[in-house]
N, C-alpha and C positions, 0 to 999 in steps of 0.2 A: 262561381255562382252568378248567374242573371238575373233579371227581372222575366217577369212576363210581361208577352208582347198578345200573339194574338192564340192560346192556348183555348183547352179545354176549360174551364172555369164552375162547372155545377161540382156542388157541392156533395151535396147527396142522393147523386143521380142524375149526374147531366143535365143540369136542365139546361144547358146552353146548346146541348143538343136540338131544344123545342125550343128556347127561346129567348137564343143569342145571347145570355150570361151578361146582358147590362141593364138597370134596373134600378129602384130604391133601394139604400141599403138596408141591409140586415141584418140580422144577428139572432142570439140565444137566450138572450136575459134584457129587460127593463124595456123600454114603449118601441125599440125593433125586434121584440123577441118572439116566437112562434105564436103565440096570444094575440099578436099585432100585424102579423105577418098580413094578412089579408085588407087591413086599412091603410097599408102601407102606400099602394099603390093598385091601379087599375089591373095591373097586368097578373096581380098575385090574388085576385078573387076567388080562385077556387080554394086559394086555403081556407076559405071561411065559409065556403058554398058547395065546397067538394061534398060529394054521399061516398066515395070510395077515395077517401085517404088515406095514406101511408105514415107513419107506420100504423102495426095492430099488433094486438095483444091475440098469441096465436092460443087461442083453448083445445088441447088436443081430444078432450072427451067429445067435445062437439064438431070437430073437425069431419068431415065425410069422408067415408074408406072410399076410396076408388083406385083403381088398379094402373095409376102413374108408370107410366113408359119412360123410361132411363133420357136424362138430357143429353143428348149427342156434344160431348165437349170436345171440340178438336183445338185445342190452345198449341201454337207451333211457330207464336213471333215472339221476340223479347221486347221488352219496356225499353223506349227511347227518355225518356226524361221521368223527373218527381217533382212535383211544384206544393207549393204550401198559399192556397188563395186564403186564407184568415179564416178559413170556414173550415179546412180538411188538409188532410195531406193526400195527393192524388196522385198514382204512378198512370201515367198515360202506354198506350201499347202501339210499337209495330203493326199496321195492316197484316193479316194473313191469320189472328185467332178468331174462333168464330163457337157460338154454340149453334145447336139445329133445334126449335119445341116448333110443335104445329106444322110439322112438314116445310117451316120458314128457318132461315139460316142470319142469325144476329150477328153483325161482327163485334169483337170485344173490345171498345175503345177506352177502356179505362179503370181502375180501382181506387177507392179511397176507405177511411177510414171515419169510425165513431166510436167516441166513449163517453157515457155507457152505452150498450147496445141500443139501437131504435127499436127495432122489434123484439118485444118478448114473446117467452113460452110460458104460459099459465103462471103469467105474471112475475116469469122470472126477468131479470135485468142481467145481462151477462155483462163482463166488462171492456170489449171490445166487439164490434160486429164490422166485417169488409163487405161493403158491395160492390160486384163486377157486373159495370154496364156497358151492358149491349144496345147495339141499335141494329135496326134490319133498313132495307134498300129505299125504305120511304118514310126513316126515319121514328118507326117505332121502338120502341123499347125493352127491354127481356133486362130484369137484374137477377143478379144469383145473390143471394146472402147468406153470409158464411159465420158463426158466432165465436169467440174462442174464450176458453176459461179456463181459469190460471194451473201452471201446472208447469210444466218446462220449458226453458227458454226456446222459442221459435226463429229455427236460423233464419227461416228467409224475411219474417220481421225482420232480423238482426242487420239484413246485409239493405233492406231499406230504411232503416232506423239511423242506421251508417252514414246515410245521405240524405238525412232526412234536413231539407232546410228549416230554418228555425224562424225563420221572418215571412212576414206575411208578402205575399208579391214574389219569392226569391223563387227558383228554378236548381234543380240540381240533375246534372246528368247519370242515369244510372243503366245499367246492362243488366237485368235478369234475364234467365234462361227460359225458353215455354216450359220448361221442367218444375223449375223454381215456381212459376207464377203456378201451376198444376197444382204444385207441392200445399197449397195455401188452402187448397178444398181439401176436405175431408176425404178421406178412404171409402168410405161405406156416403153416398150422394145421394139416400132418398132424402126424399125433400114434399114441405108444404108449399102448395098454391096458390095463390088467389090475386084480385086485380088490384091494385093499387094506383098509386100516383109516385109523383118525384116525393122526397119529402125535405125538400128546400123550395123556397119560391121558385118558380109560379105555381109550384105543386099542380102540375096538369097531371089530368088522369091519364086512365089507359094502357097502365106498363104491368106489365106480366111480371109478378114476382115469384121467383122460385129459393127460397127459404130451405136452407141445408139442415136438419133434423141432427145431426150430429158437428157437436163442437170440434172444434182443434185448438193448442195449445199456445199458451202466453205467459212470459213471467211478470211476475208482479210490480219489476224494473222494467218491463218493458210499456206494460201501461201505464206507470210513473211518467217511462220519459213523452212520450204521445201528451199526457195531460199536459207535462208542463211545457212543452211546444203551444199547444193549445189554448194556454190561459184560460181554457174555462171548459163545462162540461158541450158537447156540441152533438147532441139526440134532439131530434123531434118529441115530445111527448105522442104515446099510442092516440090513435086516432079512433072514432066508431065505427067497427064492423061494418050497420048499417045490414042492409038486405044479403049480404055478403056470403059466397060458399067458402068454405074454407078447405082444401080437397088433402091429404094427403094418403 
């Protein structure tokens, strides 16, 4: 086990991607908690000034039919390391996985974890939600999110749960397969739209969220063990729609 040094560090969605992961701190509960987030510091304003936040409360009666074209997933590197920044547990990736929306090609720099889910469906809370972020060549954003709810134990949870470090700062080295990390999306990939933000500080907009309409499977020891890694619950509360489409 290591420390970290100069890693990926956003929490729920890279934000160190946008903006470099040093800042006020934060947290989940009590005067740095997501309520706070935005007085925090200059840099984190849009949590409190954002009109397209992340997460949302996805309503599917409202939601607009449109006829979604399959997300081009070519995932074909494995995960070099797993770090635990006190906010998530983060499996970082190999260069060479990439999705394609928009005729633009994201590469996939990273996965973490939340319990409970960020985003709900017509108010449902699921109890674990993975987001896989993307950045494209000038540093924008594409997250996939993925929901899972309880039912049989999930191996490739299992074989990152294995190395899961338990201290905040620690680094664990781990080798999944692009098969493995595949393995973590769903079978069936349609999925909901719409634009969002990070949903950790600086919560900058702009990032294309593509929300997996179907769950995959966790047991109920396994989101045991993530909380109590975790010491505490670590979701954004939903945020306001706002003028917002909602496409699926």
């Amino acid at each position: 086990m290591k420390k970290i040094t100069s890693l990926f560090l956003g929490a729920a969605t890279a934000s160190v991607l946008m903006a470099g992961g040093h800042g006020a701190h934060w947290g989940y509960s009590g005067h740095e908690g997501p309520e706070h987030w935005g007085d925090l510091s200059d840099k984190y304003i849009m949590c409190k000034l954002g009109k397209n936040q992340s997460p949302i409360d996805i309503k599917t009666s409202s939601a607009f039919e449109a006829d979604l074209p399959a997300i081009a997933i070519d995932y074909k590197s494995v995960s070099k390391e797993e770090l635990n920044n006190g906010h998530t547990v983060q499996v970082n990736i190999v260069p060479g996985s990439s999705i394609t929306v928009d005729g633009i090609k994201f590469e996939l720099k990273q996965f973490h974890f939340h319990t409970p889910s960020e985003n709900t469906i017509d108010g449902k809370y699921f109890p674990l939600e993975a987001h896989f972020v993307h950045a494209d060549a000038d540093g924008n954003l594409a997250v996939i999110g993925v929901m899972f709810e309880y039912g049989k134990e999930n191996p490739v949870i299992k074989s990152i749960w294995d190395r899961m470090p338990e201290h905040a700062n620690d680094v664990e080295k781990i080798t999944l397969s692009a098969e493995e990390v595949k393995n973590l999306l769903p079978a069936d990939k349609d999925y909901f739209r719409f634009n969002g933000s990070l949903t950790t500080p600086p919560c900058s907009e702009g990032v294309r969220w593509f929300v997996m309409k179907q769950p995959v499977t966790i047991s109920k020891a396994q989101v045991k063990k993530f909380a109590e890694v975790m010491h505490h619950d670590n979701n954004r509360p939903v945020q306001p729609v706002n003028a917002r489409i909602i496409l699926k």
